[in-house]
Backbone as CSV, one residue per row, in Angstrom:
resi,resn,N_x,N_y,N_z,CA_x,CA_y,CA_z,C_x,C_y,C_z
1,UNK,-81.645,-17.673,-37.221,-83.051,-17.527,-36.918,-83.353,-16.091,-36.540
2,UNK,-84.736,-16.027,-36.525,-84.875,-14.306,-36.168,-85.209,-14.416,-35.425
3,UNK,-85.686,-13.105,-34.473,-85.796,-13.140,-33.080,-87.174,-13.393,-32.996
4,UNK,-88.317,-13.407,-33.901,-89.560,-14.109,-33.924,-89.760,-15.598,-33.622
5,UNK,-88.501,-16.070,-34.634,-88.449,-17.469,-34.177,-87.959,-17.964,-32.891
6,UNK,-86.985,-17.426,-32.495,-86.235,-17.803,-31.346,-87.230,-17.695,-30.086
7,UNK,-88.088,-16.562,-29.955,-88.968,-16.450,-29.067,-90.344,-17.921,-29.151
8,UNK,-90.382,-18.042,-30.358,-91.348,-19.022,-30.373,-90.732,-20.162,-29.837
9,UNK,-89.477,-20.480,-30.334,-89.048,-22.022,-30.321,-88.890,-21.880,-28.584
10,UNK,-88.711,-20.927,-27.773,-88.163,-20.899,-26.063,-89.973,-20.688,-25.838
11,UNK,-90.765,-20.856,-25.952,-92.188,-20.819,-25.802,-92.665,-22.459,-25.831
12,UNK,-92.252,-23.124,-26.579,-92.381,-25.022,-26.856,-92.573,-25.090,-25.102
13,UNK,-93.317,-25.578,-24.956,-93.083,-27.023,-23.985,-92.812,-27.960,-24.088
14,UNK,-94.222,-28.554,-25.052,-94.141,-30.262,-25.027,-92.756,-30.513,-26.491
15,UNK,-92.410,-31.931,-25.740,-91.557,-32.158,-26.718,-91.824,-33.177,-27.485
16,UNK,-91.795,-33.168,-28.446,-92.103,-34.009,-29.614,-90.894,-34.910,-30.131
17,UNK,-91.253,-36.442,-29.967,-89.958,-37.279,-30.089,-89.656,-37.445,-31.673
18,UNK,-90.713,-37.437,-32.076,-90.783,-37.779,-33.777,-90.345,-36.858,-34.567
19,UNK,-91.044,-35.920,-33.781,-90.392,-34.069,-35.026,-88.800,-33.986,-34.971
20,UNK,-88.050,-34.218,-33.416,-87.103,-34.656,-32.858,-86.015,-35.471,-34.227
21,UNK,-86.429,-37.054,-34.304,-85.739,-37.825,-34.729,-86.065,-36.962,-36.399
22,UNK,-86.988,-36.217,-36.800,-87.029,-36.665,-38.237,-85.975,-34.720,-38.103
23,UNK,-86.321,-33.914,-37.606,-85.214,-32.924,-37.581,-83.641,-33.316,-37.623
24,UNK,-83.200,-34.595,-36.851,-81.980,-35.114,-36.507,-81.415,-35.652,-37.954
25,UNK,-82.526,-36.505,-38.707,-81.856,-36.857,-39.812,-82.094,-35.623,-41.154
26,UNK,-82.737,-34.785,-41.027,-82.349,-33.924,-42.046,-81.351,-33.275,-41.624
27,UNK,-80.649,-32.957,-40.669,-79.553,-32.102,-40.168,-78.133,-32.466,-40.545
28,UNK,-78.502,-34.232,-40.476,-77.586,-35.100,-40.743,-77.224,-35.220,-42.354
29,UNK,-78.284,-35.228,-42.828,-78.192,-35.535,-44.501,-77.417,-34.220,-45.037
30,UNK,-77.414,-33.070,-44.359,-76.341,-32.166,-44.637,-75.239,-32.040,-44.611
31,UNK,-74.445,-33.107,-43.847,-72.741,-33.180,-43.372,-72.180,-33.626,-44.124
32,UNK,-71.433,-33.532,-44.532,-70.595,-33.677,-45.516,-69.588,-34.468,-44.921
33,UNK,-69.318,-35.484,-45.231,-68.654,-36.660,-44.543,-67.477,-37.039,-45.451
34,UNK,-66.183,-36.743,-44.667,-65.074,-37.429,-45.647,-65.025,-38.472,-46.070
35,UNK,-64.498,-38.585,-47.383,-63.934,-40.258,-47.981,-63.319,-40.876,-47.183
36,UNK,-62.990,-42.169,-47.186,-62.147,-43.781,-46.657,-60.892,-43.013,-46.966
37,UNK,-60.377,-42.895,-47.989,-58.789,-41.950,-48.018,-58.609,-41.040,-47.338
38,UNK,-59.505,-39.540,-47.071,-59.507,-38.713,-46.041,-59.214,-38.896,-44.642
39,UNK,-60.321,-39.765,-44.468,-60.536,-40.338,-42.965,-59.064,-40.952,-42.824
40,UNK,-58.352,-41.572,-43.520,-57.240,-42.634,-42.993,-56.121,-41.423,-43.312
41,UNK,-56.098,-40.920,-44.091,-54.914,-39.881,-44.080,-54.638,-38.929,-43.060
42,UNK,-56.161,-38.589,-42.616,-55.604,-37.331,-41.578,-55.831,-37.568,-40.019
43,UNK,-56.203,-39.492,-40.051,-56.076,-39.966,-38.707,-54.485,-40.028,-38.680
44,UNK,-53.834,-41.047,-39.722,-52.778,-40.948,-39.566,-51.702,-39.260,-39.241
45,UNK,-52.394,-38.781,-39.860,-51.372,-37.266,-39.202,-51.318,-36.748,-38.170
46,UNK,-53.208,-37.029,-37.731,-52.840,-36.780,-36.221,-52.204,-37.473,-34.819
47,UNK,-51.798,-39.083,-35.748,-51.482,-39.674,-34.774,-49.941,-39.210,-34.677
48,UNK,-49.517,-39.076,-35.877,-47.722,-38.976,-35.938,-47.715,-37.941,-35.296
49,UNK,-48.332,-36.749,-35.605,-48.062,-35.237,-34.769,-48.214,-35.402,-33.271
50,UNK,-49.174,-36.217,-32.544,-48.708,-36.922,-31.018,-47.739,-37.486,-30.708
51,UNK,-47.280,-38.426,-31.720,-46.286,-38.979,-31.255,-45.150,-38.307,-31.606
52,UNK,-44.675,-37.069,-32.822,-43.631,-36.008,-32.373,-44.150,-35.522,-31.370
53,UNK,-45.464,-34.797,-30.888,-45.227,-34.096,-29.794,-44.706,-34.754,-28.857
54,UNK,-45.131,-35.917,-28.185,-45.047,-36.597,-27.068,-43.266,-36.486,-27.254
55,UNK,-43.110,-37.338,-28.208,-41.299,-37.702,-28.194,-40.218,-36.066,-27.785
56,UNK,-40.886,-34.780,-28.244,-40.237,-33.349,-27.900,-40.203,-33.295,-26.418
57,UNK,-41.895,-33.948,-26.174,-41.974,-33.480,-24.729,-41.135,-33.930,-23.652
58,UNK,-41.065,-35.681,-23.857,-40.685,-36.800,-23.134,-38.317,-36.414,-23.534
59,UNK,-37.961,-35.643,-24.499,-36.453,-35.135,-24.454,-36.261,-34.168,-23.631
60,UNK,-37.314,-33.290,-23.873,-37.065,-31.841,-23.198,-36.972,-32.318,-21.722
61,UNK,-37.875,-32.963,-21.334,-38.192,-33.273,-19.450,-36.902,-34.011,-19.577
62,UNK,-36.088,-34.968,-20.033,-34.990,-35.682,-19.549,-33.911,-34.814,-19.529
63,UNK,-33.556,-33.684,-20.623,-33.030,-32.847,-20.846,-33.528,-31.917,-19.540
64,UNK,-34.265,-31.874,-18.820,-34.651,-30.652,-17.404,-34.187,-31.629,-16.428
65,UNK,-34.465,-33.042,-16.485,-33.949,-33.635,-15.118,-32.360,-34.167,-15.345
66,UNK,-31.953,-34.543,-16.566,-30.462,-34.247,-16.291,-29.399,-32.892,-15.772
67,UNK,-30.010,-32.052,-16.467,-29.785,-30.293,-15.909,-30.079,-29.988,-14.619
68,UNK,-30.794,-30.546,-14.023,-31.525,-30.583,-12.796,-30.795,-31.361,-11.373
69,UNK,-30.128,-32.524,-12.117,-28.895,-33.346,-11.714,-27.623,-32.891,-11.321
70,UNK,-27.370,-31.934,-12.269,-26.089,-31.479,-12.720,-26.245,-30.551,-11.563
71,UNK,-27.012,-29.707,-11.449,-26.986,-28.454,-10.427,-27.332,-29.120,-8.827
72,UNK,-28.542,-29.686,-9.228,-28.321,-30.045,-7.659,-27.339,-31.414,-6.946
């Protein structure tokens, strides 16, 4: 936006619920929304990449409190 606009739009008071909802769905009709294959492929990746992380995290700490054992 330019700084013409920006000054106008911080000038609004009243708020308008309708201009509101019908701005919301043109904003929306722009997103580009992944496919059913997308969506399930890269939920699944992010779940496995938690559960390696978690499983690195949950060795390393047993690996610090056995070491931890050993010394004290």
């Amino acid at each position: 936006m330019a700084k013409k606009e920006i000054a106008q739009d911080t000038n609004k008071e009243n708020f308008n619920a309708s201009e509101f909802v019908n701005e919301t769905k043109e904003e929306l009709a722009k997103v580009v929304w992944p496919s059913r294959q997308q969506l399930l492929s890269e939920s699944a990746a992010v779940i496995l990449m938690v559960i390696l992380v978690a499983t690195v995290v949950y060795l390393v700490d047993n690996f610090f409190v056995w070491g931890a054992g050993k010394v004290f």
